[in-house]
C-alpha positions in Angstrom: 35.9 -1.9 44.2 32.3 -3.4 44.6 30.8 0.1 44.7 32.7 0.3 40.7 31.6 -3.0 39.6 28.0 -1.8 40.6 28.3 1.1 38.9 29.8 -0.7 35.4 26.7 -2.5 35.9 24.5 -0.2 35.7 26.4 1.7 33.2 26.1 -1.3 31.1 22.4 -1.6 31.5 21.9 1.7 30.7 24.2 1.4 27.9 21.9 -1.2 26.5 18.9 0.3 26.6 20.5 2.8 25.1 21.9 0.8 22.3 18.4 -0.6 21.7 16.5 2.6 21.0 19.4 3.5 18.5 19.6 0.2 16.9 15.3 0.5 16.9 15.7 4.6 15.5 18.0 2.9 12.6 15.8 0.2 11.6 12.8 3.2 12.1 14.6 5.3 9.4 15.3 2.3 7.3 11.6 1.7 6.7 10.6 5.3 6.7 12.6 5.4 3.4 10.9 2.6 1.8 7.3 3.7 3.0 6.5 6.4 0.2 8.3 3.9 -2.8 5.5 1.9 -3.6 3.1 4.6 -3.6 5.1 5.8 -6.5 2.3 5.2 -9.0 4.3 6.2 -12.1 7.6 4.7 -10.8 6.0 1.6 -10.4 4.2 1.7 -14.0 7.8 2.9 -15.9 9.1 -0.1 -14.1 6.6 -2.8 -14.9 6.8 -1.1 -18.7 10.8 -1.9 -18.6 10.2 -5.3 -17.5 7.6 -6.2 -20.0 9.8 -8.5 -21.3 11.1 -9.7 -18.1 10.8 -13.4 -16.5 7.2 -12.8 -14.6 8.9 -13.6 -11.4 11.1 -10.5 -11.8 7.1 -8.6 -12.5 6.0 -9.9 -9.4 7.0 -7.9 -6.7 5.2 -5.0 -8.3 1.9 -6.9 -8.0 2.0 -6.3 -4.1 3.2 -2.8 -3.7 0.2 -2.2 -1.6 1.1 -5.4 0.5 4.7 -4.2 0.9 3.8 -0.4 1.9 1.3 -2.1 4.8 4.2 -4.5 5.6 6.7 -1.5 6.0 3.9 0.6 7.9 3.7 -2.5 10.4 7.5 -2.4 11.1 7.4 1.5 11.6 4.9 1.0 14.6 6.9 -2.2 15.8 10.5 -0.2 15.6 8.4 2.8 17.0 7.2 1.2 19.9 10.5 -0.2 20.8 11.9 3.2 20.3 10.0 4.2 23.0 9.8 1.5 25.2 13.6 1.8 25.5 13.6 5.8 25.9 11.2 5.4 28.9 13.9 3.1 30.4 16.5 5.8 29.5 14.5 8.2 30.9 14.3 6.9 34.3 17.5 5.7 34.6 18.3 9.6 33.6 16.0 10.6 36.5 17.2 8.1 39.0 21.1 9.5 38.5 20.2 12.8 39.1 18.3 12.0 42.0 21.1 10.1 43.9 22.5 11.3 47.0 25.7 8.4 47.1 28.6 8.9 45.0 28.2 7.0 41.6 29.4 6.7 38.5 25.9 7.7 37.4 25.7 10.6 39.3 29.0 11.8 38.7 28.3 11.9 35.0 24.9 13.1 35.7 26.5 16.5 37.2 29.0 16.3 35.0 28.8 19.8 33.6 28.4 21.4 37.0 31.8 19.5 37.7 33.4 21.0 34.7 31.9 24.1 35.0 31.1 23.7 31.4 27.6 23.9 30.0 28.1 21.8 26.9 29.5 18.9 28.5 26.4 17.7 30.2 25.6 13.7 29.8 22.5 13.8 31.2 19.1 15.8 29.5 17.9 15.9 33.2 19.6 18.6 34.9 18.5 18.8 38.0 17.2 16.8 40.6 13.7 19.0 40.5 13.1 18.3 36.4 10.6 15.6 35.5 10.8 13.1 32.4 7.5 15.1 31.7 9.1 17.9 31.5 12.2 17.1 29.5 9.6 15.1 27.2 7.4 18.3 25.9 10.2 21.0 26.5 12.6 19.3 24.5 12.6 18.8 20.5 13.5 15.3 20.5 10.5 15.1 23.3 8.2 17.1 21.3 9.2 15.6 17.7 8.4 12.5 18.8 5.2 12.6 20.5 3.9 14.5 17.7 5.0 12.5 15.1 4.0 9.0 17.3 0.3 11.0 17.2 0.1 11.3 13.1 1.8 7.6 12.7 -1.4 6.5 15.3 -4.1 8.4 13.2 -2.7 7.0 10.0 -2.3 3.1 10.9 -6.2 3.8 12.6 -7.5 5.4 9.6 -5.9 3.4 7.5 -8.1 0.3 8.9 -10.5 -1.3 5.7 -14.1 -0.5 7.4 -12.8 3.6 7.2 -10.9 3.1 4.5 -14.2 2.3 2.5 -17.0 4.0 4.2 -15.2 7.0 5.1 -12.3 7.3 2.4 -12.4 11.1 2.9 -11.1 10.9 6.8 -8.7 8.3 5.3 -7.2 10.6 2.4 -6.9 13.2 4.7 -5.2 11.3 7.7 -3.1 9.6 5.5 -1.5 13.0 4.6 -0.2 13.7 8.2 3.0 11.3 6.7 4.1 15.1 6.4 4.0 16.0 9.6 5.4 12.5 10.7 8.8 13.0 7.9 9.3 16.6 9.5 9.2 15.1 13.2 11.2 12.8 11.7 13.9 14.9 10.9 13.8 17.1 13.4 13.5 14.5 16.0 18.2 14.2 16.5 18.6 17.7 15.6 19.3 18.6 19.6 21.4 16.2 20.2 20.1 14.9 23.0 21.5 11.3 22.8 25.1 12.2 23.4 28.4 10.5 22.7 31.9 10.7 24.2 34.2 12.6 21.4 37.2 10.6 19.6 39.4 12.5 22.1 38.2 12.0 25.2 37.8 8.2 24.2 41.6 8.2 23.9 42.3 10.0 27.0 40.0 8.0 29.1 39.4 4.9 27.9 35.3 3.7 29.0 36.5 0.0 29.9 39.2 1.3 32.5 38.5 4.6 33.5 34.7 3.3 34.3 36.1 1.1 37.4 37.8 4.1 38.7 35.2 6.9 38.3 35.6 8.0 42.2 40.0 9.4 40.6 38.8 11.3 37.6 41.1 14.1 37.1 43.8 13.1 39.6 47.1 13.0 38.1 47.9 9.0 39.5 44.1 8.0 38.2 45.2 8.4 34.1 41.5 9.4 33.8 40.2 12.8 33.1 36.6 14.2 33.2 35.0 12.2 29.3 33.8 14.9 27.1 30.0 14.5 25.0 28.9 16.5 22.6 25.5 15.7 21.0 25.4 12.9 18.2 24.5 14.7 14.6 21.0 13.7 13.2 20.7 11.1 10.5 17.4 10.7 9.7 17.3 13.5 6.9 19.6 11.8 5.1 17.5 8.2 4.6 14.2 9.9 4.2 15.2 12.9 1.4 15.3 10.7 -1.8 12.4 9.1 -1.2 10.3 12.5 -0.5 12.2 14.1 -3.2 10.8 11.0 -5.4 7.5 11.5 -4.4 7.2 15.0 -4.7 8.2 14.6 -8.4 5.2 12.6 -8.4 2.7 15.1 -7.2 4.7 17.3 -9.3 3.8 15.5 -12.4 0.2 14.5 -11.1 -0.7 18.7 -11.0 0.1 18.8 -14.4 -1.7 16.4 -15.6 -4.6 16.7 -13.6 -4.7 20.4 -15.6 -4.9 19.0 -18.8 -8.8 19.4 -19.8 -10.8 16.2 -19.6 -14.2 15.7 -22.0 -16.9 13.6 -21.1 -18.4 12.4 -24.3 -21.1 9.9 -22.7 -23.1 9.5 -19.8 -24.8 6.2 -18.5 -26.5 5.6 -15.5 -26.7 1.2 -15.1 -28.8 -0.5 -12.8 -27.7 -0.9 -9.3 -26.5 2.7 -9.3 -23.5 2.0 -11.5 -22.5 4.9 -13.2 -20.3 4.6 -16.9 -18.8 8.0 -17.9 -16.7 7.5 -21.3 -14.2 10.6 -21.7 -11.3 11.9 -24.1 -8.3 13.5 -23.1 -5.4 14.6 -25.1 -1.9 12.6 -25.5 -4.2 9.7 -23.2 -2.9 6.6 -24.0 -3.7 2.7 -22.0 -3.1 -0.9 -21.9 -5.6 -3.4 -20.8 -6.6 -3.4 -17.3 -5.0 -0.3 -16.1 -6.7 2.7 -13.6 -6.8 6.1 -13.4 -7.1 8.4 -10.3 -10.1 10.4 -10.6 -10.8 13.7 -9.0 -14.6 15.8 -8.7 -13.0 19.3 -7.3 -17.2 20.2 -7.0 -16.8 17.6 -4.2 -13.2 17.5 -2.8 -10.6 19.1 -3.7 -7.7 16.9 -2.0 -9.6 13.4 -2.9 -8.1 11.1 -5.8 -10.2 7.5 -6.1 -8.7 4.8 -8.2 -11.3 3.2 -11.2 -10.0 0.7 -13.4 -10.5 1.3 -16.8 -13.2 -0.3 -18.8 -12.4 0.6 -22.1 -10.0 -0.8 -25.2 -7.0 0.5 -25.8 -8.0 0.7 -29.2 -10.9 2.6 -28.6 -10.9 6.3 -29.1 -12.6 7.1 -25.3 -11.8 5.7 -22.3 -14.0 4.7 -20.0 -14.8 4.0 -16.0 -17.6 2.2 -14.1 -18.4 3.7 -10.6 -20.3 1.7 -8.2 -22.2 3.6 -4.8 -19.8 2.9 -2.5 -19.5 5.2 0.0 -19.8 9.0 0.4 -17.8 10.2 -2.4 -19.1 7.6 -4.9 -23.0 8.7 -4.0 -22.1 12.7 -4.2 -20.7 11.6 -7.8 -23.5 9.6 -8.9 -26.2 12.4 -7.8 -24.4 15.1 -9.3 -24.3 13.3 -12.4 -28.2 11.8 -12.1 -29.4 16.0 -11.5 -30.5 16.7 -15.3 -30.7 20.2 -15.4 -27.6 21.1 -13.3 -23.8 21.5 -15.5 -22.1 18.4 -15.8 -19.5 18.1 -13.3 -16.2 19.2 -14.1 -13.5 16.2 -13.5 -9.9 16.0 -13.4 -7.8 12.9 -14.5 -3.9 11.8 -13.6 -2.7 8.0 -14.8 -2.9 5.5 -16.4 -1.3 3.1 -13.9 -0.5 -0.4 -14.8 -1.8 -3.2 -12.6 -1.4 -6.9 -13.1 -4.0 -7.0 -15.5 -1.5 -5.9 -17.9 0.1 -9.2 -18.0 -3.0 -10.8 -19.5 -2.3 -11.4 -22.9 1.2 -13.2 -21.6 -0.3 -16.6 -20.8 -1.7 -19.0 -22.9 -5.3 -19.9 -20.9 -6.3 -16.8 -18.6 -8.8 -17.1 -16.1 -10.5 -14.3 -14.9 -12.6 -13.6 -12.2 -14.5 -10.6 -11.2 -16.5 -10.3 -8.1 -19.5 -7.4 -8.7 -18.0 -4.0 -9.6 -14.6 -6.2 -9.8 -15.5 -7.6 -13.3 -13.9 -3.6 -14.4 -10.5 -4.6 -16.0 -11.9 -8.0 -17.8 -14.3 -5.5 -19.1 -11.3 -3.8 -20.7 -10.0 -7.4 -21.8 -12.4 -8.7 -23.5 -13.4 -5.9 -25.4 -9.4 -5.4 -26.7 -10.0 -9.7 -27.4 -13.1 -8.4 -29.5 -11.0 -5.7 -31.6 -8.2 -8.0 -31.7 -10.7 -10.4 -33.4 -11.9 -8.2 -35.7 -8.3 -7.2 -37.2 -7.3 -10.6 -37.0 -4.3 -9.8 -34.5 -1.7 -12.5 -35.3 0.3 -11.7 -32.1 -2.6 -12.8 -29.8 -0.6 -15.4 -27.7 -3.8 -16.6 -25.4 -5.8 -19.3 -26.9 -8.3 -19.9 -23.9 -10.2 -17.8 -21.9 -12.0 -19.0 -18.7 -14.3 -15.9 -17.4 -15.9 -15.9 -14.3 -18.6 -13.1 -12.9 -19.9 -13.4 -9.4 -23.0 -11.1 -8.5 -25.4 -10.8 -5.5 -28.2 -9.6 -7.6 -29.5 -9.8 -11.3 -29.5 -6.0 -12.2 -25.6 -5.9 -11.9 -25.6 -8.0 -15.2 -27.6 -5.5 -17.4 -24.5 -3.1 -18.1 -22.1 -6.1 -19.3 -24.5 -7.8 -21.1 -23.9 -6.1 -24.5 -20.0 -6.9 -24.4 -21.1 -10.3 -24.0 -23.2 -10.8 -26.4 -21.2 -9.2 -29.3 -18.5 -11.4 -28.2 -20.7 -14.7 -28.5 -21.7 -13.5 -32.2 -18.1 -12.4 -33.3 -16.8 -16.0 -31.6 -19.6 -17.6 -33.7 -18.8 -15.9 -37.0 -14.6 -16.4 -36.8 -15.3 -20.3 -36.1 -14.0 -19.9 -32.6 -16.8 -20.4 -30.2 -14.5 -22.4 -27.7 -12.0 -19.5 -27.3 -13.7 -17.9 -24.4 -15.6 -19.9 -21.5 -17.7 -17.7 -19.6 -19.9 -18.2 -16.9 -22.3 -15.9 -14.6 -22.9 -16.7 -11.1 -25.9 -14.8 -8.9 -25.2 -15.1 -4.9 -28.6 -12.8 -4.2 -31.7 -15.1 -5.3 -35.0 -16.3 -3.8 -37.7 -19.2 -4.8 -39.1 -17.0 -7.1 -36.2 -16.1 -9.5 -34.9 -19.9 -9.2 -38.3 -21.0 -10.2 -38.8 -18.3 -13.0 -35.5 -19.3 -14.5 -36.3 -23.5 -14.1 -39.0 -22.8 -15.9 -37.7 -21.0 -19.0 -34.2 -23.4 -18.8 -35.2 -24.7 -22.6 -35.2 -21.8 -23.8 -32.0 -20.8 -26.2 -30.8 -18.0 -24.0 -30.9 -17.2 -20.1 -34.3 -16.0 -19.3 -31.9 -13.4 -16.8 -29.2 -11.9 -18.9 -30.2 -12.9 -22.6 -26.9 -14.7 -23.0 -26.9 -18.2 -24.3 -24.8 -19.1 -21.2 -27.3 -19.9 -18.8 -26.9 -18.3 -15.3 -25.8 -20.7 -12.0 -27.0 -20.0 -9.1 -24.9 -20.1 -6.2 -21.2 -19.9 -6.2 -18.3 -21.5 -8.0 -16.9 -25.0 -6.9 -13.3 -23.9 -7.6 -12.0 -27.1 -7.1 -13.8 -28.6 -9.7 -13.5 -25.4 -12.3 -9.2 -25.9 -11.5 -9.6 -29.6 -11.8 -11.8 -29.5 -15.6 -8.9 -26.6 -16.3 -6.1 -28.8 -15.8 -7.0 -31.4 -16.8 -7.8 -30.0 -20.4 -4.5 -27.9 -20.7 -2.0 -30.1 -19.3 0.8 -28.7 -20.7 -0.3 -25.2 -20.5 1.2 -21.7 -18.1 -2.5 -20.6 -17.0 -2.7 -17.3 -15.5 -5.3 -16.7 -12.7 -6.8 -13.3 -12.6 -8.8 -11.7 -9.6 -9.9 -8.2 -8.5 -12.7 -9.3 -5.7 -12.6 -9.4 -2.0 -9.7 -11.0 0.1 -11.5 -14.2 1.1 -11.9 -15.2 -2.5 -8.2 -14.5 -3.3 -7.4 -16.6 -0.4 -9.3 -19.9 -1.7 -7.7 -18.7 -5.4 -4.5 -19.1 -4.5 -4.5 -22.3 -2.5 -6.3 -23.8 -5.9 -3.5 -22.4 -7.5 -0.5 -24.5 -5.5 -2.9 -27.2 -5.5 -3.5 -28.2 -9.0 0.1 -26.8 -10.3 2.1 -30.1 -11.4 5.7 -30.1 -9.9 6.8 -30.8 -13.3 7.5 -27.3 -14.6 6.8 -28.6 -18.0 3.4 -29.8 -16.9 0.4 -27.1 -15.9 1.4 -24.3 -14.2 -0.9 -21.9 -12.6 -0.4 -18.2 -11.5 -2.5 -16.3 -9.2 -2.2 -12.7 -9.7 -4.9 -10.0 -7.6 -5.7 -6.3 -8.5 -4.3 -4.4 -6.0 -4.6 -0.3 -6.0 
């Protein structure tokens, strides 16, 4: 009796490990379905399109795609690991039941299919006492499936890290792509069936929770127990992972086609601080504010897509994109385009894609804030604000703008300086000078460009930009910009607007849920961050 209840110990522990790798393999194929979803670029723009009209806290969740796909990537490594961890367990537990000399209930089902002189009712992958975990691990498919597949999850989490992801987005494009390989393991990881169950009729002939405390009688006639019966349990993780690849295959599907479609590049313009404008037409192209395109070079790579918001009006007849030296590809671009006497290069386009920006024009004060290159969608903003102007657009629902621009150095100006200053003149002219607030801040200066500008501070515009807004030097006080905000819409929904690095978003939204009133009918703020 004790050797049984030592043996429905074990059973149970190994029963539990057991149960933990399938519970982990479950909650593994759960979040392998949802992983590919929010890369869905043109899922996720006919959504936001349908909920246009939507309560913005139904919008919101499609604001953090990016945030979710990282969140789900983070649980596939956790449930991954555990997968594991509890296999290994399995494993030895496998080993050590082979290797017994004693009678056991382990052993017995260990050998079972030497017992039953039956090859397909074997319990145990270990067959003999002379096989290693090794061995079963990289001769089996489940083995091989899943080290291969735990390599490409390893070298896309790795690559996926923000110091590759943007100084060597090539290794991260292409790393990212072994989700292939992953998907097949994936699939093919239960197709052996090595993680076997007792059938529906053996169950009813020999019940686990009795015939496990008399393991020593199977097959006598007094026991009531016969020899249990496994066969291998049918894979599952096909079925969670097929819509989801079937969705995104549509979308590469539709991105080929319209990456064929023949782009023109109507104007060239090389900024200072090796910012590159290209303004291009393309048939049946049609945007909203503050929306991106993926852009291709195939002179360069043929597998890389880069995101670039959109700098252009939708009521333009171009649109256009600002490209800022920013690693390898960005720098191969910008010299191909600089060479003068070599053929422009030829460039493919797939989007628009909507981005949070869209929202813009749903609030009634907006404020904006761009960080360097990030000032691309308010680009796009003010310019539609500017035609909107001009055709005296009675749907405009804003009636404040608060714009922000934060620079390290003063040539990064030069290229929005233009917008600006037609928008001062047409502001003037219309009577509303107060609709939009702008101010330019410069984080790169020395004595000498603080002094030059002290000097010239009486002049009628800013000795640096040529704007009548004069330039500050240093960077916002955010407390006291939200404070003078609230405190001269009390009543208003403001809209916060960012695309800049994370540490600024971080001190934007704690500004946010500090200076929003707990009366909803007082001012409410929203903080809302370009994410693609």
């Amino acid at each position: 009796m004790e050797n049984g209840r030592a043996a429905l110990v074990d059973y149970v522990a190994f029963i539990t490990a057991l149960a933990v790798a399938r519970a982990s393999a479950r909650c593994l194929n759960f979040n392998s379905m949802l992983i590919l979803v929010p890369v869905c670029r043109n899922l996720l723009s006919f959504l936001r399109g349908t909920c246009s009209f939507c309560n913005r806290t139904l919008r919101k969740p499609l604001d953090h795609n990016l945030t979710f796909h990282k969140l789900v990537a983070y649980m596939i490594c956790t449930f991954t690991a555990i997968h594991i961890i509890a296999h290994l367990f399995n494993f030895e537990r496998y080993s050590r039941s082979q290797q017994a000399t004693g009678v056991s209930l382990s052993s017995i089902l260990s050998n079972l299919s030497h017992i039953k002189k039956d090859e397909d009712s074997w319990l145990n992958p270990i067959w003999s006492p002379n096989m290693t975990v090794m061995h079963v691990t990289f001769t089996s498919i489940a083995g091989l499936t899943g080290v291969i597949g735990t390599i490409a999850l390893i070298l896309m989490v790795t690559s996926a890290m923000e110091f590759i992801r943007r100084n060597y987005f090539e290794l991260f494009w292409i790393a990212h792509h072994l989700f292939i390989i992953y998907f097949l393991c994936l699939a093919l990881h239960g197709i052996s069936g090595i993680v076997r169950g007792q059938t529906k009729e053996s169950m009813d002939e020999s019940p686990p929770h009795k015939c496990a405390l008399s393991f020593e009688k199977w097959g006598h006639h007094d026991s009531g127990c016969r020899h249990p019966r496994f066969k291998g349990n049918p894979p599952e993780s096909w079925k969670w992972i097929l819509a989801p690849l079937i969705l995104y295959f549509f979308e590469r599907i539709l991105q080929l086609f319209r990456s064929q479609q023949r782009v023109v590049i109507t104007k060239v313009v090389m900024h200072p601080s090796k910012v590159l404008e290209l303004q291009m037409m393309k048939q049946g192209f049609r945007m909203e504010v503050g929306q991106y395109i993926l852009v291709k070079c195939p002179s360069i790579s043929h597998l890389e897509w880069h995101p670039f918001t959109l700098t252009s009006a939708p009521e333009e007849d171009f649109f256009s994109i600002h490209i800022r030296a920013a690693g390898d590809w960005t720098e191969t671009l910008i010299r191909a385009f600089e060479q003068q006497h070599s053929p422009v290069p030829r460039i493919k386009v797939d989007g628009p894609f909507g981005t949070v920006s869209e929202d813009v024009f749903q609030y009634e004060v907006a404020v904006l804030v761009g960080a360097g290159i990030g000032v691309t969608p308010f680009a796009s903003i003010l310019k539609s604000i500017w035609y909107k102007f001009q055709c005296a657009d009675q749907n405009l629902k804003t009636e404040k703008i608060y714009f922000y621009w934060i620079c390290r150095e003063t040539g990064a100006f030069a290229w929005f300086n233009d917008l600006l200053i037609s928008l001062e003149r047409e502001m003037e002219e219309l009577g509303k000078v107060g609709f939009l607030n702008y101010r330019l801040f410069l984080t790169g200066w020395d004595s000498n460009i603080a002094g030059h500008a002290a000097l010239n501070f009486d002049k009628a515009t800013d000795i640096l930009t040529g704007l009548k807004q004069k330039t500050y030097f240093g960077r916002p006080k955010w407390d006291n910009e939200f404070s003078a905000i609230a405190t001269a819409h009390p009543k208003s929904v403001v809209g916060v607007f960012l695309c800049g690095p994370t540490t600024l978003a971080k001190n934007l939204s704690k500004c946010c849920h500090r200076y929003s009133s707990m009366d909803p009918r007082k001012v409410q703020f929203y903080f809302n961050k370009e994410n693609f």
